[in-house]
C-alpha positions in Angstrom: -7.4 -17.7 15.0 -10.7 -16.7 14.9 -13.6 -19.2 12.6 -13.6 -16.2 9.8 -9.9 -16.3 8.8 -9.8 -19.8 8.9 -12.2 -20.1 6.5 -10.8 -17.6 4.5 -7.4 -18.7 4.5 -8.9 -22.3 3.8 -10.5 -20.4 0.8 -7.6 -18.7 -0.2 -5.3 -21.9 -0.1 -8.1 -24.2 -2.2 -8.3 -21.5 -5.1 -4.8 -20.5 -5.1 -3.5 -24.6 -5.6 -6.8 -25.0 -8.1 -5.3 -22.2 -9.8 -1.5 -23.9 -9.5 -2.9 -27.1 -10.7 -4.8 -25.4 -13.8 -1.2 -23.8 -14.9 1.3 -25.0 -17.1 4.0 -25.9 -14.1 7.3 -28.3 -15.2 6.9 -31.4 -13.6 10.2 -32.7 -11.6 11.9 -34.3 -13.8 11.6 -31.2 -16.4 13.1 -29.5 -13.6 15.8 -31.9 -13.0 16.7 -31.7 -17.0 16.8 -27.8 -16.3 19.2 -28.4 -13.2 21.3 -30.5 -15.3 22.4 -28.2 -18.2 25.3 -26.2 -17.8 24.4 -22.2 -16.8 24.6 -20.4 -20.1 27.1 -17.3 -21.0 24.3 -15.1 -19.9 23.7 -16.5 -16.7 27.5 -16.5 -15.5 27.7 -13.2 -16.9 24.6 -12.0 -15.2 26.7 -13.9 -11.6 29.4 -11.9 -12.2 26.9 -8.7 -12.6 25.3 -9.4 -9.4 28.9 -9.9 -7.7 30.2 -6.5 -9.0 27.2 -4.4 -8.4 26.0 -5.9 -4.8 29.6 -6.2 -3.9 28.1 -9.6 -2.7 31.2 -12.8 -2.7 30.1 -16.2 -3.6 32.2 -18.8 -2.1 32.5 -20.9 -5.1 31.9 -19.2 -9.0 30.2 -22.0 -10.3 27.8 -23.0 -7.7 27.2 -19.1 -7.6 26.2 -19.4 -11.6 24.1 -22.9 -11.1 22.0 -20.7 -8.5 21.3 -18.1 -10.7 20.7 -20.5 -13.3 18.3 -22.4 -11.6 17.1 -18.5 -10.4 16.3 -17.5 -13.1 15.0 -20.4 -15.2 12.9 -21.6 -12.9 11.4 -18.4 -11.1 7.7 -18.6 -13.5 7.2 -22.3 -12.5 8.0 -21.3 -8.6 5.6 -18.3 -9.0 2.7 -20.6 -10.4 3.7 -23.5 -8.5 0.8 -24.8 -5.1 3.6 -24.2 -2.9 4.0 -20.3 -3.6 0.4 -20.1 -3.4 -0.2 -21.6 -0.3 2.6 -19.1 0.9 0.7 -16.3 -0.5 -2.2 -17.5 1.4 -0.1 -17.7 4.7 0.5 -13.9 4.1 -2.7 -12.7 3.3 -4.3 -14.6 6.2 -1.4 -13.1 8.5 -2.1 -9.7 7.2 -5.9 -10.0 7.5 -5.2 -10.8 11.5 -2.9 -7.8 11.6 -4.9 -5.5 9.7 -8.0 -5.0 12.6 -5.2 -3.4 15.1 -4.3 -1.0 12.5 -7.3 0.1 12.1 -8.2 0.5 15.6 -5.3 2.9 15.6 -6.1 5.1 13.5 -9.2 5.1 14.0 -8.4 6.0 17.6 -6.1 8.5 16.6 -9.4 10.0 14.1 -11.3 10.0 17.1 -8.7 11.9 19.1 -8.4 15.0 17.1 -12.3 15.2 16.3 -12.5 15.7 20.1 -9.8 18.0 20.2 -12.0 19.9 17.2 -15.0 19.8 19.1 -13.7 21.3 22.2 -12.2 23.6 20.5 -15.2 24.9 19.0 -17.1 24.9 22.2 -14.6 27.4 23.8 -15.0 29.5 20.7 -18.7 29.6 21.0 -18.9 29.9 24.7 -16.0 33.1 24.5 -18.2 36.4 23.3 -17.1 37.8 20.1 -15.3 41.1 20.1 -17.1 42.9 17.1 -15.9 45.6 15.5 -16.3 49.3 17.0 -19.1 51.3 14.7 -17.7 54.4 13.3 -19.5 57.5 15.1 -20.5 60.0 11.9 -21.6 62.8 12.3 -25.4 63.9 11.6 -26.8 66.9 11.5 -30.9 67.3 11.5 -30.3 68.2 7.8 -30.9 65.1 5.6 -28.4 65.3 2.5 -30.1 64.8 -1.2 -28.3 64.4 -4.1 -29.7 67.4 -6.8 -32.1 66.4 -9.4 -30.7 65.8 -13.0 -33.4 67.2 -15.9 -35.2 63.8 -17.1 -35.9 63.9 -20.8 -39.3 64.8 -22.0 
């Protein structure tokens, strides 16, 4: 890992947690108190929804329901928690490494068919163009004039 993305995942990671920490996130034991109430109507419903339409079998109904429960209730304090943004970090400083090869590619490939272009327009300036025959006319030593028309007076 080169000095750059180190310090930019180290930057990443510092502002996404400052952020985190700034946010309104439920402490643990608001969390726990969410874990322990029962799922509501909605959310088993919702279990049964996923089940039907994904075709997906949970091996036991009302763990299935606490899951999406927990899903579900929980899913804005996961996405604003220092752990998901230290994860987002991760990514962006994985996809930052990735991204230079990517580039190189296509840039390579750019490169590639400019050549192809330019050689292509060499031959077509080296090769003499065919122009057009001129139409012979006939002439005769006779020039043609058109007559006069009266001009007004």
């Amino acid at each position: 890992m080169s000095d750059t993305t180190a310090i930019t995942e180290t930057a990443a990671t510092e502002s996404a947690a400052t952020k985190a920490a700034k946010s309104k996130v439920r402490d643990a034991e608001a969390m726990k108190a969410v874990a322990a109430k029962a799922p509501t109507s909605l959310q088993k419903h919702y279990t049964t929804w996923l089940a039907e339409k994904t075709g997906f079998t949970f091996s036991n109904d009302d763990e299935a329901a606490k899951i999406v429960q927990l899903a579900v209730s929980l899913y804005h304090d996961y996405q604003a928690s220092p752990e998901r943004a230290e994860q987002k970090a991760l990514e962006a400083s994985t996809k930052t490494v990735k991204a230079p090869s990517k580039v190189k590619q296509e840039l390579a490939a750019r490169d590639a068919e400019i050549a192809k272009l330019k050689a292509e327009l060499e031959a077509a300036k080296s090769t003499p163009a065919e122009r057009p025959a001129e139409p012979e006319f006939a002439t005769s030593a006779k020039t043609i004039r058109r007559p006069r028309t009266q001009s007004a007076k």
